[in-house]
VOMIGU-594862 format. One record per residue (C-alpha): residue number from 1; residue in three letters; x negated, y, z. Coordinates in Angstrom, 3 decimals, padded with zeros to 6 digits. Example, Ala and Ser with C-alpha at 12.3 -4.5 7.8 and 13.67 -1.06 7.14 Angstrom:
<pts>
[pt 1,'ALA',[-012.300,-004.500,007.800]]
[pt 2,'SER',[-013.670,-001.060,007.140]]
</pts>
This chain:
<pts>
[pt 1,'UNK',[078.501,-027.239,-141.845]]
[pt 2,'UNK',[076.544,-024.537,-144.250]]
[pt 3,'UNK',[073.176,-026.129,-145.827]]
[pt 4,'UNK',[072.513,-023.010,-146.989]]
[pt 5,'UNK',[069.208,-022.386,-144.717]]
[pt 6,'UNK',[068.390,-026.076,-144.323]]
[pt 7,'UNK',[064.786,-026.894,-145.967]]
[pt 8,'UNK',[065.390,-029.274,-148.962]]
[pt 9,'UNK',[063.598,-032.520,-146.664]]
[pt 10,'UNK',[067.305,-032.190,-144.429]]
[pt 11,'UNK',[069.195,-031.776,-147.441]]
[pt 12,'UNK',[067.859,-035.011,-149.034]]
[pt 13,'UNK',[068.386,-036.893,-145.937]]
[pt 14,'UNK',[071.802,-035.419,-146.562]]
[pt 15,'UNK',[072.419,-036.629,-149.579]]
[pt 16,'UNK',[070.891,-040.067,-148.763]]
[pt 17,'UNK',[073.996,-040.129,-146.246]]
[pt 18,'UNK',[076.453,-039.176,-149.493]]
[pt 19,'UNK',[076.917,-035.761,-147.806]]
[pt 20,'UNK',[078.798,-034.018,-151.296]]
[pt 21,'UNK',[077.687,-030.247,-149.660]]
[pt 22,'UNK',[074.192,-031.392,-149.425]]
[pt 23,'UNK',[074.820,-032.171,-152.753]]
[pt 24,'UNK',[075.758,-029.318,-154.300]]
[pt 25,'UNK',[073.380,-027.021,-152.263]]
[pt 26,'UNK',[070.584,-029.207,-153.916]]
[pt 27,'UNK',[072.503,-028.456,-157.124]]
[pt 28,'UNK',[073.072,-024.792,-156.292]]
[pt 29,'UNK',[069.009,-024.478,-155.854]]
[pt 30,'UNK',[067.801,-026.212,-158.875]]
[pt 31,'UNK',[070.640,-026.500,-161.226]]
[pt 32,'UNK',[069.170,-023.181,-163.258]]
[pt 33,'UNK',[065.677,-024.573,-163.580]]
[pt 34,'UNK',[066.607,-028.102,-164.958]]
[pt 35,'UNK',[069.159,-026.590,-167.201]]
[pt 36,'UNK',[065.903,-024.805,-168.967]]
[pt 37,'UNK',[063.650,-027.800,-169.205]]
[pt 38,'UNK',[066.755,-029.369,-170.587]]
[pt 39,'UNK',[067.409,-026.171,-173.062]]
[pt 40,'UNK',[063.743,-026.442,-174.087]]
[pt 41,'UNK',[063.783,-030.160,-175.265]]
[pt 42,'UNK',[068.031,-030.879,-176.590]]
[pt 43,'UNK',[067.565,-027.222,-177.859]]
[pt 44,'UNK',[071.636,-026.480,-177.923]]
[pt 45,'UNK',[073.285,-024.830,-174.778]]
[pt 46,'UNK',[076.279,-027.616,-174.221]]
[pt 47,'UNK',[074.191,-030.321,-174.700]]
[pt 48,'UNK',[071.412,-029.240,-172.408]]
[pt 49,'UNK',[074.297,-028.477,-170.055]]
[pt 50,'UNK',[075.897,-032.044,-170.373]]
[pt 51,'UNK',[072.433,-033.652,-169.941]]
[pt 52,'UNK',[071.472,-031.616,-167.006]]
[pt 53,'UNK',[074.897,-032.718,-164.817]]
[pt 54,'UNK',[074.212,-036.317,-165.951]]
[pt 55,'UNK',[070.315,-035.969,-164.827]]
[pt 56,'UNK',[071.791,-035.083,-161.428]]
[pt 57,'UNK',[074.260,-037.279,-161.134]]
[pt 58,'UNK',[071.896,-040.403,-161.896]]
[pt 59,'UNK',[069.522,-038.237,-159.075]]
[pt 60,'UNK',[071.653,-038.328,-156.315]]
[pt 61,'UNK',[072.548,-042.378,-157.299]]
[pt 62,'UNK',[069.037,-042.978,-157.243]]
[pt 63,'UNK',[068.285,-040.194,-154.005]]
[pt 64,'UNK',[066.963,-043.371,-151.707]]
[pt 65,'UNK',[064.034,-044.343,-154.204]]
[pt 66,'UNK',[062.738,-040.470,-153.869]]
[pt 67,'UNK',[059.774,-041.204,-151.394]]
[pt 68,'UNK',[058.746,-037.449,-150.614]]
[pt 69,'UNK',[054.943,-038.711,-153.155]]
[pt 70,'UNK',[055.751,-035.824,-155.497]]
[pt 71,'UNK',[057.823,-032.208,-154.582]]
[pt 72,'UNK',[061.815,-033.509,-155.037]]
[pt 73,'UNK',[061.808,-030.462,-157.786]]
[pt 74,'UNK',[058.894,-032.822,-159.815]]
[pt 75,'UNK',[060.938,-035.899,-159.261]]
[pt 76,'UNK',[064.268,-034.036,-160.371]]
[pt 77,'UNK',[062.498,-032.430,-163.475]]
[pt 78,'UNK',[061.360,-036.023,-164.434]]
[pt 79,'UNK',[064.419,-037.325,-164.404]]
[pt 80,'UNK',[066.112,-034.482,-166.589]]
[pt 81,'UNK',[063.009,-034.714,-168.913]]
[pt 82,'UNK',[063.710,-038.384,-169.584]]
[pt 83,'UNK',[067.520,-037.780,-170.036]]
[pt 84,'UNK',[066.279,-034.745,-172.562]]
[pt 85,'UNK',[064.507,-037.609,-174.535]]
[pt 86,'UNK',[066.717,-040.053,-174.707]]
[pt 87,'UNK',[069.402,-037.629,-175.642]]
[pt 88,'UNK',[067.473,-036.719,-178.412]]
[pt 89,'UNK',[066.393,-040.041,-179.579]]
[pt 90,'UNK',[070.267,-041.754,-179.528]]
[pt 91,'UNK',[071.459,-038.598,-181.509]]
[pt 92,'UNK',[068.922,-038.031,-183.653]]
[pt 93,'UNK',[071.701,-038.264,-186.183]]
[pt 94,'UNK',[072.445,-035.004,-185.409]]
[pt 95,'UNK',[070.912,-031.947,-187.231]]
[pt 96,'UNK',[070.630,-029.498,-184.646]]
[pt 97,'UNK',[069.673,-027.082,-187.034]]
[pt 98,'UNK',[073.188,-027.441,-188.148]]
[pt 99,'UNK',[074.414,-025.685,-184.371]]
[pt 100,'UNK',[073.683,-022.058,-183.636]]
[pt 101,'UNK',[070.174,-021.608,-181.890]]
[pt 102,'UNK',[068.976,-018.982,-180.872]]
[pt 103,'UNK',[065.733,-018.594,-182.970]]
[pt 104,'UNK',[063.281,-015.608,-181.905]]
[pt 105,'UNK',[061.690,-013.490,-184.390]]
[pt 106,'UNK',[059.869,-009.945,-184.157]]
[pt 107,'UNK',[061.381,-007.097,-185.761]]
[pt 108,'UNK',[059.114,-004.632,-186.133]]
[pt 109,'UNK',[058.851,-002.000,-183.132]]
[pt 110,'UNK',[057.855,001.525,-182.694]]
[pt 111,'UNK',[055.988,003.239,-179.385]]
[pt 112,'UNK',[059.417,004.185,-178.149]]
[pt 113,'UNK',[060.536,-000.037,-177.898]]
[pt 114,'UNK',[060.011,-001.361,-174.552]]
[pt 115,'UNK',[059.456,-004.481,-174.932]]
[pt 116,'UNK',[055.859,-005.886,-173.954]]
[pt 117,'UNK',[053.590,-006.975,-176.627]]
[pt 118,'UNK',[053.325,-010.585,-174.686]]
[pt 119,'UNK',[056.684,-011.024,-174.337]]
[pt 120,'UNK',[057.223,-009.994,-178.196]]
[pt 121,'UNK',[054.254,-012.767,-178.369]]
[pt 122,'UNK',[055.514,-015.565,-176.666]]
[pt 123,'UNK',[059.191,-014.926,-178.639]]
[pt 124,'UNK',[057.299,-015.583,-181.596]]
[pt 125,'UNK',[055.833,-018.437,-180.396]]
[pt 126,'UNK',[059.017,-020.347,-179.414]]
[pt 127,'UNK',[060.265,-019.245,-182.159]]
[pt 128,'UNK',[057.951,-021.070,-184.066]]
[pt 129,'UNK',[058.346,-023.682,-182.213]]
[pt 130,'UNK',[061.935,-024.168,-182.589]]
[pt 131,'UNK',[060.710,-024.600,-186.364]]
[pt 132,'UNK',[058.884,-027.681,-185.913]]
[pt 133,'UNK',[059.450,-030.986,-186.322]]
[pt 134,'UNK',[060.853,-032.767,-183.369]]
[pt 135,'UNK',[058.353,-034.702,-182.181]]
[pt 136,'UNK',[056.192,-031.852,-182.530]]
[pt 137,'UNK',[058.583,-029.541,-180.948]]
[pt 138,'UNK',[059.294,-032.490,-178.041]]
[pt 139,'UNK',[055.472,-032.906,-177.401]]
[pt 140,'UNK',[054.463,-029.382,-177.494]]
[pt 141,'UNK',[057.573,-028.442,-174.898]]
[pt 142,'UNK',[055.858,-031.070,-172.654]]
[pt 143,'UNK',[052.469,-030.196,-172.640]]
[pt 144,'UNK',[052.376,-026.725,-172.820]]
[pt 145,'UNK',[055.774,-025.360,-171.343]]
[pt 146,'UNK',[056.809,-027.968,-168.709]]
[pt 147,'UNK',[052.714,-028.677,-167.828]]
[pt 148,'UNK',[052.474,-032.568,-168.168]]
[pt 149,'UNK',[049.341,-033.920,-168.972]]
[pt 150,'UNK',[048.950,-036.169,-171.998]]
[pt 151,'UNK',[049.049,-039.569,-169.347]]
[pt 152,'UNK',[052.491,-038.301,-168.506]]
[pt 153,'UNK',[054.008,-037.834,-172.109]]
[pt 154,'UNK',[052.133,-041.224,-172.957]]
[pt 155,'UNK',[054.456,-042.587,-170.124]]
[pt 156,'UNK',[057.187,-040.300,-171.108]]
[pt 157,'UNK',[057.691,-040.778,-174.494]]
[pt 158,'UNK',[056.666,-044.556,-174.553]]
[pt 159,'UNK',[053.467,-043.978,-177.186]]
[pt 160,'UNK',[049.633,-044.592,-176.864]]
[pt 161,'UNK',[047.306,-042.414,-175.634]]
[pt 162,'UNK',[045.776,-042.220,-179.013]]
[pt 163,'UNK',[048.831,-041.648,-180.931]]
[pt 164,'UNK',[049.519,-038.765,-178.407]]
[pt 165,'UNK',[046.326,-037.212,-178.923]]
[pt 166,'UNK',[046.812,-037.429,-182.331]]
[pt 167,'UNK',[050.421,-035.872,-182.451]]
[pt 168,'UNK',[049.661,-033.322,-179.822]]
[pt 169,'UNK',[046.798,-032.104,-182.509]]
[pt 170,'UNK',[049.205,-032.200,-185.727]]
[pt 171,'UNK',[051.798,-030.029,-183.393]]
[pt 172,'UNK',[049.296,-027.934,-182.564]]
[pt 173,'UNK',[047.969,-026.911,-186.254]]
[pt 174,'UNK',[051.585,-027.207,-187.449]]
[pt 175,'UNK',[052.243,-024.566,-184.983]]
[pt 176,'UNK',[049.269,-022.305,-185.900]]
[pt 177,'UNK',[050.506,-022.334,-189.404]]
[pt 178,'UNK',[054.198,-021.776,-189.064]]
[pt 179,'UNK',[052.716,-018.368,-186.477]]
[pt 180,'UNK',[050.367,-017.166,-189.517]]
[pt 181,'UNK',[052.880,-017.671,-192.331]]
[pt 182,'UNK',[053.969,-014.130,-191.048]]
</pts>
């Protein structure tokens, strides 16, 4: 049986029935997305990778507590968000500036470049990023790239709303002065 056409409601009561090719159609569909909200927080390539399969995995364990409240791509997302963190927090050990990142920076362009002055833009902004401090970085990736409101990181990160506020501000002005160092 193909689940290719089947609407993602039929594939979760699929996978609530251990169906493997439900499975791995769900994984087919989103696998690319949660790899990049993974990328954005772990910020190396294998790790992200290695977080993402163990995000699913733990999904389809926990598959019956999804009660269809949020869109199965929000509950997913969440659960590869909190696997990001914790990743990050048990190795913090680990320099990552130590692996090879890719780190965006603008060269400087002529008329005849094709690239688009917002995309040249937004390079240098997550390249600026990438710069940051890591709770900067990790608080900035959630509010601004992956859209959760400061409630959510509260809940997310496990740190008062106040504190958030407060870091959310300091990531933001360390951010504006990393982009006009240039």
């Amino acid at each position: 049986m193909s689940f290719k056409n089947e609407n993602i409601d039929q594939l979760i009561f699929q996978c609530k029935l251990q169906n493997s090719k439900a499975q791995m159609e769900i994984y087919n569909r989103y696998s690319k997305a949660m790899y990049n909200v993974a990328v954005r927080i772990v910020k190396d390539q294998h790790f992200a990778e290695d977080v993402m399969q163990e995000a699913f995995l733990k999904a389809f364990q926990k598959i019956d507590t999804f009660k269809g409240e949020v869109a199965f791509g929000a509950w997913l997302k969440r659960i590869v968000v909190n696997y990001s963190i914790d990743f990050c927090k048990k190795n913090s050990q680990f320099n990552f500036d130590d692996y090879e990142t890719k780190v965006y920076k603008v060269k400087d362009y002529t008329e005849e470049d094709v690239l688009d002055y917002t995309q040249i833009r937004v390079q240098e902004v997550l390249g600026a990023m990438q710069k940051l401090k890591e709770s900067y970085r990790m608080i900035l990736t959630l509010v601004l790239i992956e859209g959760y409101d400061l409630e959510e990181v509260c809940e997310i990160i496990n740190i008062s709303y106040a504190n958030c506020r407060t870091t959310l501000s300091r990531a933001k002005e360390s951010l504006r002065n990393q982009l006009t160092k240039k």
